[in-house]
N, C-alpha and C positions, 0 to 999 in steps of 0.2 A: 284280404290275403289269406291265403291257408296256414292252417297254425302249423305248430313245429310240437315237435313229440315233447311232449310231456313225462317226466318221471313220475307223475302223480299216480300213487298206486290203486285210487279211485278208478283210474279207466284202463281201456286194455283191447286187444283185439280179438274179437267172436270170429268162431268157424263153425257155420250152422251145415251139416250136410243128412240129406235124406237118403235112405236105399227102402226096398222092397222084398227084399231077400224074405223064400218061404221055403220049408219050415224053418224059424231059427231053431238056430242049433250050436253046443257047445263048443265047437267047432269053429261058429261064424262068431262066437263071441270071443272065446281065443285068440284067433286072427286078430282082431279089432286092440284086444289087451298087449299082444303081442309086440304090434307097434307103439305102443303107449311106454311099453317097457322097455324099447329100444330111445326111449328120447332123450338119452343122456339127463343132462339135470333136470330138465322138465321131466321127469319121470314120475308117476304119480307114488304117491306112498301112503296114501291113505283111500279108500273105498267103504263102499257100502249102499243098500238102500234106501238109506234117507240125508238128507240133506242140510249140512257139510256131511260127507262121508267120513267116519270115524272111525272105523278101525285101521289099523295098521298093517299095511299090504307088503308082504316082503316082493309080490308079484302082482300085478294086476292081471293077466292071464290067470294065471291059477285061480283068482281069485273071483274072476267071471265065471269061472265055470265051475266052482264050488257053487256060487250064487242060481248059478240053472238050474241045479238040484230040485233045489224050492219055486225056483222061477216057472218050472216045467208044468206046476198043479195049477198055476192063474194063467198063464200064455201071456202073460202082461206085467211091465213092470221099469222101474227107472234105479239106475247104477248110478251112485257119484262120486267123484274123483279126485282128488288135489293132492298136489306136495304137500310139505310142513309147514309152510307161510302162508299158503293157498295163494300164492302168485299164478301160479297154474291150476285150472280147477277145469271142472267140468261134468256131462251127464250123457250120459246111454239110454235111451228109451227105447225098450226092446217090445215089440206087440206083434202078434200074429191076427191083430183085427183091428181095424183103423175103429179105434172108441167108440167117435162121433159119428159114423154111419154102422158098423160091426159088420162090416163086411170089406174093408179095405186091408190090404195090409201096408205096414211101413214101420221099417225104424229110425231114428232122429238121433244123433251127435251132436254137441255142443263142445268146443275146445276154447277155453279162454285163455289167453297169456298176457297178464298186465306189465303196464306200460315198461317198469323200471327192467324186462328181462330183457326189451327190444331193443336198448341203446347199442349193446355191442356190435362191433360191424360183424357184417351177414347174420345176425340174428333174424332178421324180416325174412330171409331165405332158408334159415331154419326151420322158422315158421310154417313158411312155404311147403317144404319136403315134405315134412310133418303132415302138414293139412292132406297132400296131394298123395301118400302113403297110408293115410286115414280113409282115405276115398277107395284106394285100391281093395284094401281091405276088408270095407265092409259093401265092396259093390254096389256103392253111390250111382247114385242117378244124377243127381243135385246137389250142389252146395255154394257158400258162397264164405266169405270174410272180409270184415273191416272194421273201423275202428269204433268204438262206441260213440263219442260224439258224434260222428256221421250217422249213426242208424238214429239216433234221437232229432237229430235236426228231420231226418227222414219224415218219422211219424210227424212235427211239427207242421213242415211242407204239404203232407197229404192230406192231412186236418184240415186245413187252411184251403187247398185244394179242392176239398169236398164241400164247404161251407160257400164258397165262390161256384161251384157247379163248374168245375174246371178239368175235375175226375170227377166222372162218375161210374161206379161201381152196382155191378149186381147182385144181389146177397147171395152168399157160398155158405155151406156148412162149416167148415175150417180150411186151415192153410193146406191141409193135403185135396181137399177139392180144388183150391181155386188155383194152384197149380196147373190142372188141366187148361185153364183157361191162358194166364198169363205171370208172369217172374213180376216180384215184386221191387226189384231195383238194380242195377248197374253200380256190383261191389268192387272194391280193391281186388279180389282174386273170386271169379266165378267160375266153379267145375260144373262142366255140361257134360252129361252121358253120352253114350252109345247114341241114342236114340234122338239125341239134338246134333251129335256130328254130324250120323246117318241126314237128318234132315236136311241142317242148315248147310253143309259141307264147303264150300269153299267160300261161301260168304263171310265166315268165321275166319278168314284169313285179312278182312279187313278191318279186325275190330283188337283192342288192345296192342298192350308196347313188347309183350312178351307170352309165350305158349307154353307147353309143355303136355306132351303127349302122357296120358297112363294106361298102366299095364292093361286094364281093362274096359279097354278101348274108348274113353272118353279124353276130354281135354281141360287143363288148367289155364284159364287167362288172367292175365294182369292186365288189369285196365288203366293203373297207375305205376310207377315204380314203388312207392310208399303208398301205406293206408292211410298217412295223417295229413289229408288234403283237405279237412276241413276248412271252408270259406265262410264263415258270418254275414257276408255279405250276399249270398244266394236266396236268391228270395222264390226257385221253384223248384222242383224235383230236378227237371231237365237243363238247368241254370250254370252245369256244369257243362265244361266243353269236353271233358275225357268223355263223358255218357253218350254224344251225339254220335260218333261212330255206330254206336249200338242197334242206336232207332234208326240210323239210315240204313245199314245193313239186312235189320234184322224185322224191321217194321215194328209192328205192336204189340211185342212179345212181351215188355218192360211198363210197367204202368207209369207213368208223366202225363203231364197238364196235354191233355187233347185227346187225348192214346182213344181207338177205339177197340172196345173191349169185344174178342170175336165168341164165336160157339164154343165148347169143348174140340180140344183137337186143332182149331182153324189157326191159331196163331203158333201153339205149343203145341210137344208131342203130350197124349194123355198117359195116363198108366197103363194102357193095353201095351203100347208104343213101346215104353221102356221095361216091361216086365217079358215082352218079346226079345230081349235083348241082353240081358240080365244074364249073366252066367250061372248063377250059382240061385236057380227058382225051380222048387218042382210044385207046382200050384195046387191047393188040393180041389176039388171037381166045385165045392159049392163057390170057390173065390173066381171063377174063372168064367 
C-alpha cells in the first residue's frame, strides 16, 4: 500500500527543472531570486556559493545578482539556498556551457521542502505554485517533482532492471544528452515545455488528474493528487498504474521495463526543439 506522509525531516520533496536560457544574465537570475523571495515562510534566507549556503540574505534576488559580478569572469557556477532550519533548501546551477560536452548550454534548479512543511492543508499546492512560478521564471524546458522515497526506489528498480536486461540503455554523456533521447520517469508533478506541448498536444490531455497551463507556454501535470504514493510492494518501474497513462499516450518517451529506446529527437523533442521555443534565448553563433 502507499505510505502516508511522513513528518520525518530526513525526507522531503525535490523539484528538479532544466531551462537553456543564453546569455545568462542578471536579470534571468533576478527573476529566478525573485520568486524565491516571494514564497512567504519558505523564503530563503541564507545563500551563497558553497554548500549549505551561508550567509545571510536579506534578499535572495539582490543577492543573485551581487553573485554575477564574480560569476560573469567563469560563465559557470552553483548558488545555494535555505531558510534557517534548512527545511527548505536548495541550488542554482547557472552555465553558459554544458561541462560535460562544452558546447551545450543549460541551467539546473533544485527546490527541496521537507516533509514536516507539507502537513498543512494546501501546502502540496503551495508547493505546486512555487514549483510552476519557478519554471516560468527561469524559462524551463523541463522539470519534474516528488517525494524522495520514490526517486530511490526508482534507482533500485532501474538497477534491478538493467541486471535482468529488462532496460536497456545506451551510454549518453550526462543527463542533459540523454534528454534528447527520452524523460527518465513519470513524477508526482512533470512540467513540459513549449516544445513537448507543441509536440505532444492533445495527447497530453489524457494523461494526469490535473493541468495547469504557464505563462510561458508550457504545462504542469499532476499525475497523482499527492507525491507520497509510495508502494513497497512495486517490484518495476511501470508497476504503478497512475504511470500507464503516460506510456499509452505517449509511447517511449519515459524509460520502463521494455521501453524502446529511439534516436535523438524520435521519441522526445531535442534541444534544437526547445531552444527554438525558448523566449528569452539569443544563442551566440558557435552554440547554434
Amino acid at each position: 500500500m502507499p505510505t502516508e506522509l511522513s513528518e520525518d525531516a530526513g525526507e522531503f520533496v525535490r523539484g528538479e527543472l532544466f531551462s537553456a536560457v543564453a546569455p545568462v544574465t542578471a536579470e534571468w537570475l533576478a527573476g529566478v531570486g525573485a520568486v524565491l523571495d516571494g514564497a512567504g515562510p519558505w523564503r530563503p534566507t541564507r545563500g551563497g556559493p558553497r554548500d549549505p549556503g551561508r550567509t545571510k540574505v536579506a534578499g535572495t534576488a539582490d543577492a543573485l545578482v551581487a553573485w554575477f559580478k564574480g560569476w560573469e569572469r567563469k560563465r559557470d557556477g552553483m548558488w545555494f539556498f535555505s531558510d534557517e532550519p534548512r527545511l527548505v533548501s536548495g541550488r542554482i546551477d547557472a552555465y553558459d556551457r554544458e561541462p560535460t560536452a562544452g558546447r551545450r548550454v543549460r541551467q539546473h534548479l533544485e527546490l527541496d521542502v521537507r516533509d514536516p512543511l507539507l502537513v498543512d492543508d494546501g501546502a502540496l499546492d503551495r508547493f505546486a505554485e512555487l514549483f510552476a512560478a519557478l519554471c516560468e521564471a527561469a524559462d524551463a524546458y523541463l522539470g519534474w517533482a516528488t517525494h524522495t522515497p520514490i526517486l530511490r526506489q526508482r534507482v533500485d528498480l532501474a538497477m534491478a532492471a538493467r541486471r535482468t536486461g529488462s532496460i536497456v540503455r545506451r551510454p549518453v554523456d550526462s543527463t542533459y544528452h540523454e534528454l534528447n533521447h527520452v524523460l527518465p520517469d513519470v513524477h508526482w508533478l512533470d512540467y513540459l515545455g513549449p516544445a513537448y506541448v507543441e509536440r505532444w498536444g492533445a495527447r497530453l490531455e489524457k494523461v494526469g488528474v490535473r493541468r495547469r497551463r504557464t505563462r510561458n507556454g508550457g504545462l504542469l501535470l499532476w499525475s497523482t493528487p499527492t507525491p507520497y504514493v509510495l508502494d513497497e510492494s512495486v517490484t518495476r518501474i511501470d508497476g504503478y498504474a497512475w504511470k500507464r497513462p503516460y506510456y499509452e499516450a505517449l509511447g517511449d518517451a519515459f524509460v520502463h521495463e521494455g521501453f524502446c529506446e529511439g534516436e535523438r529527437g524520435e521519441h522526445v523533442p531535442t534541444y534544437d526543439d526547445h531552444r527554438a521555443l525558448l523566449t528569452r534565448c539569443d544563442w551566440p553563433a558557435d552554440l547554434r
